[in-house]
C-alpha positions in Angstrom: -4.0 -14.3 -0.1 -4.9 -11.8 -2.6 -5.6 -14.0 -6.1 -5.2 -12.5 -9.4 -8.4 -11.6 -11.1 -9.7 -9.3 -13.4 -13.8 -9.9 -11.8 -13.8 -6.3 -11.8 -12.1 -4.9 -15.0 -13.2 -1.3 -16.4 -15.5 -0.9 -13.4 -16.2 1.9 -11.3 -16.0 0.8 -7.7 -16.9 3.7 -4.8 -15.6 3.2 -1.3 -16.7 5.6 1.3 -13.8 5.6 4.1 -11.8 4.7 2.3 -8.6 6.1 3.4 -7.9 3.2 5.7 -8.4 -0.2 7.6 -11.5 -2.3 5.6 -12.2 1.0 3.2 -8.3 1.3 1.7 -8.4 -2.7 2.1 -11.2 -2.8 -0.7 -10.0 -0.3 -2.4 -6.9 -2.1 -2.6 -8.5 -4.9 -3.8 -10.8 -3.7 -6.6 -7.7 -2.1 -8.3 -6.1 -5.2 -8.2 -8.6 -6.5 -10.0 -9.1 -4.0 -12.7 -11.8 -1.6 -11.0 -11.4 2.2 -11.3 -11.9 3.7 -7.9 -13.4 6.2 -5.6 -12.2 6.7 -2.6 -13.8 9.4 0.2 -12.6 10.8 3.4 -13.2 13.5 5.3 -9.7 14.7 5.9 -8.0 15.8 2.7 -4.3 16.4 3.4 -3.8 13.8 6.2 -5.9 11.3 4.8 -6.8 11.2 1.1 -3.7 12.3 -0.1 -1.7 9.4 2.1 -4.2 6.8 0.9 -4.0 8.0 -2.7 0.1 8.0 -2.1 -0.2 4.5 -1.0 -2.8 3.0 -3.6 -0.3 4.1 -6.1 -2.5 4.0 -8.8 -2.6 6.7 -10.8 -5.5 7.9 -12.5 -7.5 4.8 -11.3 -8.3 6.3 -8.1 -10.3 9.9 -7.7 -9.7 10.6 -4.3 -13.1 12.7 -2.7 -13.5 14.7 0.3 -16.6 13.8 1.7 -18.7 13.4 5.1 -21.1 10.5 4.3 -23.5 12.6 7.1 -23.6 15.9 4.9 -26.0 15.7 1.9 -24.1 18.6 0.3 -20.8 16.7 0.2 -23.1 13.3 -1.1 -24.2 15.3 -4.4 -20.8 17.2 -4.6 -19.2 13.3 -4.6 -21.7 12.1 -7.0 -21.1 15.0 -9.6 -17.6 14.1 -9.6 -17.9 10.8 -10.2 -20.6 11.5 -13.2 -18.4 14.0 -14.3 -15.3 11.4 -14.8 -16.3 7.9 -14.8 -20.4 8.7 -15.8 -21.3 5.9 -14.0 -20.8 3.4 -10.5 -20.7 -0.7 -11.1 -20.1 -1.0 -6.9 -20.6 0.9 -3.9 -19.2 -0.2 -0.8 -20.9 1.9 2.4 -18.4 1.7 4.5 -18.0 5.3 6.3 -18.6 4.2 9.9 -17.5 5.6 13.1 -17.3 3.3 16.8 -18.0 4.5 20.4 -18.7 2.4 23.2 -20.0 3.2 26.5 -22.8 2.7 29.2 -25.9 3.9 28.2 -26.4 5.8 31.1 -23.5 7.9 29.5 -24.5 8.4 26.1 -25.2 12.3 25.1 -27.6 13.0 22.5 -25.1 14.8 20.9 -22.9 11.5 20.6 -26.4 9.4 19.5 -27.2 12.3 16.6 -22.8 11.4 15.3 -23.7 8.0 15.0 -26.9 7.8 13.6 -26.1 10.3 11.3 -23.1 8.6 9.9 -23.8 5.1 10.5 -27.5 5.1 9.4 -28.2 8.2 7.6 -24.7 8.5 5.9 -25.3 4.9 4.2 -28.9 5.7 3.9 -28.0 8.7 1.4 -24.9 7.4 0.1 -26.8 4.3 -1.2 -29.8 7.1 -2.7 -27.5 9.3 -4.1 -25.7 6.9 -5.9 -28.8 5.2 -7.3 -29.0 7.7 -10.8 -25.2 6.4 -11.7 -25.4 2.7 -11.0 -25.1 0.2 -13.9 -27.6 -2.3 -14.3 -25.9 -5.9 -12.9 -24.6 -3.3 -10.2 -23.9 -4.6 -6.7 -24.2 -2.8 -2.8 -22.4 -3.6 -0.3 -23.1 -2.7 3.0 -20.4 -2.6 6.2 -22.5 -3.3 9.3 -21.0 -5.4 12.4 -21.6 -8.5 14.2 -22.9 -6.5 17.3 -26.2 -6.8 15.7 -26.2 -10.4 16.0 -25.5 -11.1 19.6 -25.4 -8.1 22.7 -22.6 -6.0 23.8 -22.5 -4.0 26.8 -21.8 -0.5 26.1 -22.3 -0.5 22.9 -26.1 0.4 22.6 -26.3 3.1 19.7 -23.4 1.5 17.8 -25.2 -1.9 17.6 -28.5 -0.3 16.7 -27.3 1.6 14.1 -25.9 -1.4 12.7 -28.9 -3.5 12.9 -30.5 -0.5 11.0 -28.1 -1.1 7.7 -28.7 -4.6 8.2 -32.5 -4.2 8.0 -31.1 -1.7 5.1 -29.9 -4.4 3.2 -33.2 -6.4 3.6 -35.5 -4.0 2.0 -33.6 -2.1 -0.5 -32.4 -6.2 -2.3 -36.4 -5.9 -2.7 -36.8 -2.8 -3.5 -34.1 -2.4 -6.0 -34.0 -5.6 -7.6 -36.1 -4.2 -10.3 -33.5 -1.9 -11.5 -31.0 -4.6 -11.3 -29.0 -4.2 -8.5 -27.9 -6.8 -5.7 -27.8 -5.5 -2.2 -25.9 -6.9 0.6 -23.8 -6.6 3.5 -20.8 -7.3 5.7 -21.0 -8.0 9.3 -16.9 -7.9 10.8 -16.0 -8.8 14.0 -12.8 -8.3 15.7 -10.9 -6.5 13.1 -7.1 -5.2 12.9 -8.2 -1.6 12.0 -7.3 1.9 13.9 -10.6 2.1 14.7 -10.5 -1.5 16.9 -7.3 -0.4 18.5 -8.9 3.1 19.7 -12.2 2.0 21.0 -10.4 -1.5 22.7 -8.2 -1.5 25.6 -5.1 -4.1 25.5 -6.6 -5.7 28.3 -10.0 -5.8 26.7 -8.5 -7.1 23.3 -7.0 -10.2 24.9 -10.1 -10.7 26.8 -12.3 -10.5 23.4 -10.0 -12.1 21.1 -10.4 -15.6 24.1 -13.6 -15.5 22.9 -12.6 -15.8 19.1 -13.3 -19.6 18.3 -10.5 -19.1 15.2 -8.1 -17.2 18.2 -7.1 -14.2 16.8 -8.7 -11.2 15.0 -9.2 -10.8 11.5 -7.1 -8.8 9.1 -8.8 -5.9 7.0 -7.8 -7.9 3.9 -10.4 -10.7 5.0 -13.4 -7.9 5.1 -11.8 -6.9 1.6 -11.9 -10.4 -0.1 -15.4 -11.0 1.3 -16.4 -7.3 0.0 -15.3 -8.4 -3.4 -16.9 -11.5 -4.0 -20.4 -10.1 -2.9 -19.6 -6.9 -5.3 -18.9 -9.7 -8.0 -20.9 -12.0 -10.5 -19.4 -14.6 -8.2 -22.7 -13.8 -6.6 -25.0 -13.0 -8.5 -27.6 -15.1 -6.7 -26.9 -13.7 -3.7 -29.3 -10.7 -2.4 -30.4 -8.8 0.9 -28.0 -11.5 2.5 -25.6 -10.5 5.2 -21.6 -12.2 5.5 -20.3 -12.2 8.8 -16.9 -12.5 9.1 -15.8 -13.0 12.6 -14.0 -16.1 12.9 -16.9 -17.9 14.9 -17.1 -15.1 17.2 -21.0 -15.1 16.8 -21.3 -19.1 16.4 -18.8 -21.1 17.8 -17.8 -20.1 21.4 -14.2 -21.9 22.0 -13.9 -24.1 25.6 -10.8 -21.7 26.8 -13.3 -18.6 26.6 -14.0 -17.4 30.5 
């Protein structure tokens, strides 16, 4: 349940995706608790505009079109941002796109999508940003709990995850001298769009037997977790990665086949 907080009052929070499942979750969530927001998305009429609708926040939210894979669009985002808030308090890199398949089938054309918007898009997001964050400013990271334990057919998702991951390691060191905390986020099973397109019926049942908690997690959960690394909650807390997966990495239940 969603408390009522102000840990994030007069901030500027930036959420790439964030026009639905974890992304409009945290956006949700930092305006709840005082943040001003930016939200990106590559699809202005269908998807900015209907998140922006539903945040129904006025002024709070600056809704950006932006590809997290095209440098152009980064600096474009980051002017408008400087332009009106002047600064960034939180960035959560959350643009992200699945696929799943043998890796016999994998194309370099589908390995260049997802390393360009899984690795370099958080790579450049996190580098653009640097010039506007606020000292005591936090990262957040979205990677996946496929880079803690194997999953057939997912090869160049997985990797690309367990690059952010590494991500988080080396930039907590590296920027902690400006003051900034790095982390990340590691879902699994999540009720999200993308879940429900890359997962079968079938396979959902199968995977969510192997849930020790027995069901899958709600974007809100990625959200609550999102915001307590963002805040001074943790402010001990660097280059540390939160998986929230209901025990699906840890704790194999006795039912699972």
């Amino acid at each position: 349940m969603m408390q009522s907080t102000s840990r994030f009052n007069d901030k500027v929070a930036l959420v790439t995706g964030g026009t639905s499942g974890m992304g409009l979750a945290t956006a949700r969530r930092m305006l709840a608790e005082g943040a001003y927001v930016v939200i990106t998305g590559r699809d202005h009429t269908q998807g900015l505009d209907t998140a922006t609708k539903n945040l129904d926040a006025g002024d709070r939210v600056l809704p950006v079109r932006a590809d997290a894979s095209n440098l152009t669009d980064l600096d474009a985002l980051m002017s408008r941002v400087r332009q009106r808030f002047g600064r960034l308090d939180v960035v959560f890199a959350n643009a992200g796109v699945a696929s799943f398949q043998p890796m016999e089938e994998v194309t370099e054309a589908e390995f260049d999508r997802l390393t360009d918007i899984n690795l370099k898009g958080v790579y450049f997001t996190v580098q653009k940003a640097l010039p506007l964050m606020a000292r005591d400013g936090a990262v957040v990271i979205n990677a996946s709990w496929t880079l803690h334990r194997g999953l057939p057919g997912a090869t160049v998702y997985a990797a690309t995850k367990a690059a952010v991951h590494n991500l988080t390691h080396t930039l907590a060191a590296e920027l902690a001298p400006k003051g900034l905390r790095v982390n990340s986020v590691s879902p699994g099973y999540i009720e999200t769009a993308m879940f429900h397109d890359n997962v079968s019926a079938d396979a959902r049942d199968a995977a969510v037997a192997r849930v020790a908690a027995g069901r899958t997690g709600t974007a809100e959960e990625v959200a609550d977790a999102v915001a307590f690394l963002a805040s001074g909650e943790a402010a001990y807390i660097n280059g540390q990665d939160l998986v929230i997966d209901g025990g699906l990495v840890a704790a194999l239940p006795e039912t699972a086949p």
